[in-house]
C-alpha positions in Angstrom: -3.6 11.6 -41.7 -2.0 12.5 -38.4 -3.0 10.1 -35.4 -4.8 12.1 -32.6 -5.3 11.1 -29.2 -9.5 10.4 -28.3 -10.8 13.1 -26.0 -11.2 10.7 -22.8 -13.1 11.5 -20.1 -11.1 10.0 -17.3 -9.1 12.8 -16.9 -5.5 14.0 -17.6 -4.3 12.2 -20.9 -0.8 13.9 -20.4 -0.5 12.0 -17.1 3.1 9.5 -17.4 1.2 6.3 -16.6 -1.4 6.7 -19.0 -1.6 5.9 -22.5 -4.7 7.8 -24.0 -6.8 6.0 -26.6 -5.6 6.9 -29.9 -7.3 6.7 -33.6 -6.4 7.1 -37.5 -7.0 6.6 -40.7 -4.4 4.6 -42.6 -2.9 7.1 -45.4 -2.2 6.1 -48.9 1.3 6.2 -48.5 1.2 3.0 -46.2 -0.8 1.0 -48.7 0.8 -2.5 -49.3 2.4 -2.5 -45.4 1.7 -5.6 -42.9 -0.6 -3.3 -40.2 1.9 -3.4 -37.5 4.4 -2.0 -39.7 1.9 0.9 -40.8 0.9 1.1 -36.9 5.1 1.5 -35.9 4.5 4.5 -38.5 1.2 6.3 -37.2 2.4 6.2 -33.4 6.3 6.7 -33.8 5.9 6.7 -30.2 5.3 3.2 -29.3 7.5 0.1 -30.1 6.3 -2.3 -32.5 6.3 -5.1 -30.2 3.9 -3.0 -27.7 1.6 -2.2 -30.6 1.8 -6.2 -31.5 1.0 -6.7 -28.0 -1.9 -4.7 -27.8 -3.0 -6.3 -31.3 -2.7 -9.6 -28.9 -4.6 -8.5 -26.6 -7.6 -7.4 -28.5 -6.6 -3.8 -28.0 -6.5 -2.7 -31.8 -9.4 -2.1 -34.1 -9.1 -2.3 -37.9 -13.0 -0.7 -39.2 -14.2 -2.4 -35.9 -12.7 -5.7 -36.3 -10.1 -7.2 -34.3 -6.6 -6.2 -36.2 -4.2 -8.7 -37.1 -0.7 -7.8 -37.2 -0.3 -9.4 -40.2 -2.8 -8.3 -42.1 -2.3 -6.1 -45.3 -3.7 -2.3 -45.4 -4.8 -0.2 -48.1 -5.3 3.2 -47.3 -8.4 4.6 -46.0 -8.8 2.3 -43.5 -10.0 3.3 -39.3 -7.6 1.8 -37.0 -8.2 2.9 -33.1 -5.6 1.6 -30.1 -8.3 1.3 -26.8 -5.9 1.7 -23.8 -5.8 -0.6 -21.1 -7.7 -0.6 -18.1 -6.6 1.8 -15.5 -6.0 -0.2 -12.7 -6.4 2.3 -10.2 -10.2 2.7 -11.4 -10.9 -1.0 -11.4 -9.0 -1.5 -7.4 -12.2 -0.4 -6.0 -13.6 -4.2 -6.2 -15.1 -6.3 -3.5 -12.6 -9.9 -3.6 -13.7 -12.9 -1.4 -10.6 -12.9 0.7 -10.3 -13.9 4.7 -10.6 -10.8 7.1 -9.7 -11.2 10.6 -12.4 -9.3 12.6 -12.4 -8.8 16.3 -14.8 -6.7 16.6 -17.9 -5.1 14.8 -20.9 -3.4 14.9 -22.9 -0.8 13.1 -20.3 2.1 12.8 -16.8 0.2 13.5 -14.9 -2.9 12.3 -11.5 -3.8 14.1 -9.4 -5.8 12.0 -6.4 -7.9 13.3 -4.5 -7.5 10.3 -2.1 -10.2 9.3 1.8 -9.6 8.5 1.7 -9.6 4.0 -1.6 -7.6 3.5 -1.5 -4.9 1.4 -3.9 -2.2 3.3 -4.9 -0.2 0.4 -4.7 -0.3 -3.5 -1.6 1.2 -4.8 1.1 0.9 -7.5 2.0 -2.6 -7.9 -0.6 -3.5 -5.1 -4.2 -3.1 -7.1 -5.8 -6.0 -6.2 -6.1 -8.6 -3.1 -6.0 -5.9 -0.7 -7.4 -4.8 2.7 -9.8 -2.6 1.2 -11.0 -5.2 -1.6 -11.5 -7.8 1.6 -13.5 -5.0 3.4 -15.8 -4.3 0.5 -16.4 -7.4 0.0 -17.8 -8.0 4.1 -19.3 -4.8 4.0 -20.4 -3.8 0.4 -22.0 -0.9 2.0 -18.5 0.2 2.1 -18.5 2.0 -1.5 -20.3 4.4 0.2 -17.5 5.6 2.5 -14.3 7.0 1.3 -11.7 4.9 1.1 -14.1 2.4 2.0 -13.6 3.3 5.4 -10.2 3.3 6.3 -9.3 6.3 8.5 -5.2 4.9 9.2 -3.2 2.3 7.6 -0.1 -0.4 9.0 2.5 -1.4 6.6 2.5 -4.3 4.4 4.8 -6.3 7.1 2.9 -5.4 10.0 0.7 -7.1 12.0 -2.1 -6.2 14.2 -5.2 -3.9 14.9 -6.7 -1.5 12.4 -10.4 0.6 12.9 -12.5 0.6 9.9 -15.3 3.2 9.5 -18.8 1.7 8.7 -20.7 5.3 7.8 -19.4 8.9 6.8 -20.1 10.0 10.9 -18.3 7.6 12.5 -15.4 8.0 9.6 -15.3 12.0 10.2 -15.3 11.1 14.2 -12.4 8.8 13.8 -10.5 11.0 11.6 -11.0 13.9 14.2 -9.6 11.6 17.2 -6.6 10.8 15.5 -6.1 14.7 14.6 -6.8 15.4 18.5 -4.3 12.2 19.2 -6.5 10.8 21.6 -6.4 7.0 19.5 -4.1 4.7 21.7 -1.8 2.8 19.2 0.7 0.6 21.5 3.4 -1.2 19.8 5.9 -4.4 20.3 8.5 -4.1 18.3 12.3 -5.9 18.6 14.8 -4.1 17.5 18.3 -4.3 17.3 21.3 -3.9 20.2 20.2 -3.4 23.3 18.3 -0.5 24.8 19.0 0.0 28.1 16.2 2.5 29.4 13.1 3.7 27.9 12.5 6.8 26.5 10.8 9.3 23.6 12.1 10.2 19.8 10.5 13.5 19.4 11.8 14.2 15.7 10.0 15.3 12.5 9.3 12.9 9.8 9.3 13.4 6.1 10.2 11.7 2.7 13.6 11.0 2.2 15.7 13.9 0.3 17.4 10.5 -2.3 15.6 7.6 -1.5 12.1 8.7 -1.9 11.2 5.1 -1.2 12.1 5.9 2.7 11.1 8.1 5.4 13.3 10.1 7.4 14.2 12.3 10.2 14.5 15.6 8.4 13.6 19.3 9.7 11.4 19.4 7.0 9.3 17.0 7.9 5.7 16.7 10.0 6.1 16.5 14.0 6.2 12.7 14.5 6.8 11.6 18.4 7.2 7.8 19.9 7.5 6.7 23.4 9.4 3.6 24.3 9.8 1.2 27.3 12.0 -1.8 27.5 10.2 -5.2 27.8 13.1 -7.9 27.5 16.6 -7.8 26.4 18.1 -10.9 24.2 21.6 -11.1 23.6 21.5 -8.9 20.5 17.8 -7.4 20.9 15.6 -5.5 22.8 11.5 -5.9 22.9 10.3 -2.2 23.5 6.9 -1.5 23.5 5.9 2.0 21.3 3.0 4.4 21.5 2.4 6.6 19.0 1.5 10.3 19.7 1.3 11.0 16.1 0.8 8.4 13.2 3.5 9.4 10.3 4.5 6.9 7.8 7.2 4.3 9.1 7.2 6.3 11.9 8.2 3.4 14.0 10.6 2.2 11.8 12.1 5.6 10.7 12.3 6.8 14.8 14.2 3.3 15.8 16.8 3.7 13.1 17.1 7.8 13.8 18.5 6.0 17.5 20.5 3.5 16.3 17.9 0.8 16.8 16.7 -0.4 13.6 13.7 -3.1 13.7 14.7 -6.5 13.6 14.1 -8.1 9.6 13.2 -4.6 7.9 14.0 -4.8 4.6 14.3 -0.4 4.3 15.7 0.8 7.4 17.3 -2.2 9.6 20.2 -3.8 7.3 22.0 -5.1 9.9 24.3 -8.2 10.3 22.5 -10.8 12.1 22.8 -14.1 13.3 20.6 -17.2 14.3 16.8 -16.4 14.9 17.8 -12.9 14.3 18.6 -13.3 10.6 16.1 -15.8 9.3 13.1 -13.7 10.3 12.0 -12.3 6.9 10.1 -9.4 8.2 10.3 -6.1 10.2 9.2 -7.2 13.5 6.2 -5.1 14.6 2.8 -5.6 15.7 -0.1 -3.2 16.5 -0.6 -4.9 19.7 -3.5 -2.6 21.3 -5.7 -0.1 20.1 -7.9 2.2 22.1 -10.4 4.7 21.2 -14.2 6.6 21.7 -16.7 5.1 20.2 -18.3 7.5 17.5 -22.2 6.7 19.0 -21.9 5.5 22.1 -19.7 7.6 23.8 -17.7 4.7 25.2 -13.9 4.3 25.8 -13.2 0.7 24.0 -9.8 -1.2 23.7 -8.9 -3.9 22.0 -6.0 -6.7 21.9 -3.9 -8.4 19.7 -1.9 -11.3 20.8 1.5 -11.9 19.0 1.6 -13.4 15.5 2.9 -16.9 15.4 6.3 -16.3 13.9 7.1 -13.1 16.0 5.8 -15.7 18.8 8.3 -18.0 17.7 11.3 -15.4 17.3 11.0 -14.5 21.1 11.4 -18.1 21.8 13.7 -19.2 19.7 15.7 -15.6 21.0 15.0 -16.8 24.9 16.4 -20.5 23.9 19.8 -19.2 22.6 20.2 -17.1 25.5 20.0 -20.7 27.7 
């Protein structure tokens, strides 16, 4: 009998990163084979040693039992391969993990998000997330898309985020940061030194080979920064960046487009560096200040983020080598 895939009701079966649950019945002609053998058989298009796996894991069923590889068929028998838990339907979880809150209240949580947190589930990232850490704090959360996230910071950057506590205050968010009236005010130390401030006004878009990177291309979405110079280092300037629009990398991608990557990133500031420079294993950006409406009250409300210790410790050790 041919193997068919299960009708599943979690959607797309032909999607690449899912294997739909699949079931058969053992034919005659496989009498006598070890089950993995007569398994490599049925689904010609898994490898043996993933089938074994999945017989490891509990993932094969021989008439309803467990299925050991080893085991002898017959003919006639009901063999079924369960898939594995999608893990973007099991993300979604509330996980006791620390979240830094500055502020909160009914509609709004501010989060000061630390440098290596993953904001939202995604591939490779399904678990031990922002999101999980908010659901958790505020299992109320399920209720609001995305549990409430309205904008995200990269993995490697540090600073303030607005959550959404309700569906109105998440719709009033969303529409201040399409109106681009949410102050986002950046430090950032990048490379060489910038001698005046200034604004990249360039669109954004995925890259055209690396689709792992951002870039300026005139395909892109209108994506605009404004810069002013804090401190020059030897090698170094501290700018501080607002954001008019909020594109991915956009900080990151709009340095580089000018010749300034960000100190330590890993996608879009490879750079020879000495000292200080060199050991920091990170791209150097914090959301220092964020600044918005309040979705009830009405009110203007900012809120500040003093540096993370080891950019902290980067400008000091910078400020020491220039002695």
């Amino acid at each position: 009998m041919r193997a068919i895939p299960i009708r599943d009701p979690r959607g797309d079966i032909s999607a690449p990163d899912y294997i739909p649950p699949l079931a058969a019945e053992i034919p005659a002609e496989l009498a006598g084979l070890r089950l993995d053998q007569a398994l490599a058989r049925l689904f010609p298009q898994h490898s043996r040693s993933r089938l074994q796996h999945w017989m490891r894991e509990g993932r094969v069923k021989l008439d309803d039992a467990p299925a050991d590889p080893k085991r002898k068929v017959y003919g006639g028998e009901h063999v079924e391969v369960l898939p594995a838990p999608d893990p973007a339907e099991t993300a979604f979880r509330p996980e006791a993990i620390a979240l830094p809150v500055v502020f909160e209240d009914d509609s709004l949580l501010v989060i000061d998000k630390p440098a290596g947190m993953v904001v939202h589930p995604g591939s490779g990232n399904w678990e031990g997330t922002m999101l999980n850490a908010l659901l958790h704090h505020a299992p109320q959360l399920a209720q609001v898309p995305r549990a409430g996230i309205v904008h995200r910071l990269d993995k490697d950057t540090s600073g303030l985020l607005v959550v959404a506590k309700t569906l109105e205050a998440q719709t009033d968010l969303v529409r201040q940061l399409q109106a681009r009236s949410v102050g986002r005010i950046y430090l950032a130390l990048v490379h060489g030194i910038v001698e005046t401030g200034g604004t990249v006004d360039a669109p954004i878009g995925r890259h055209p080979v690396e689709r792992t990177r951002m870039a300026v291309t005139g395909r892109g979405k209108p994506a605009r920064t404004h810069y002013e110079v804090l401190e020059h280092f030897e090698n170094a300037t501290l700018l501080q960046c607002r954001l008019e629009t909020g594109r991915t990398h956009q900080i990151r991608v709009h340095m580089h487009s000018i010749g300034h990557p960000l100190i330590g990133d890993p996608l879009y500031g490879r750079r020879q560096a000495r000292g200080a420079l060199a050991r920091f294993g990170r791209q150097a950006l914090h959301a220092e200040r964020l600044a918005l409406v309040h979705p009830v009250t009405g009110e203007r409300c900012e809120w500040r983020s003093p540096l993370p210790a080891d950019m902290a410790a980067l400008l000091q050790a910078l400020r020491e080598e220039a002695q």
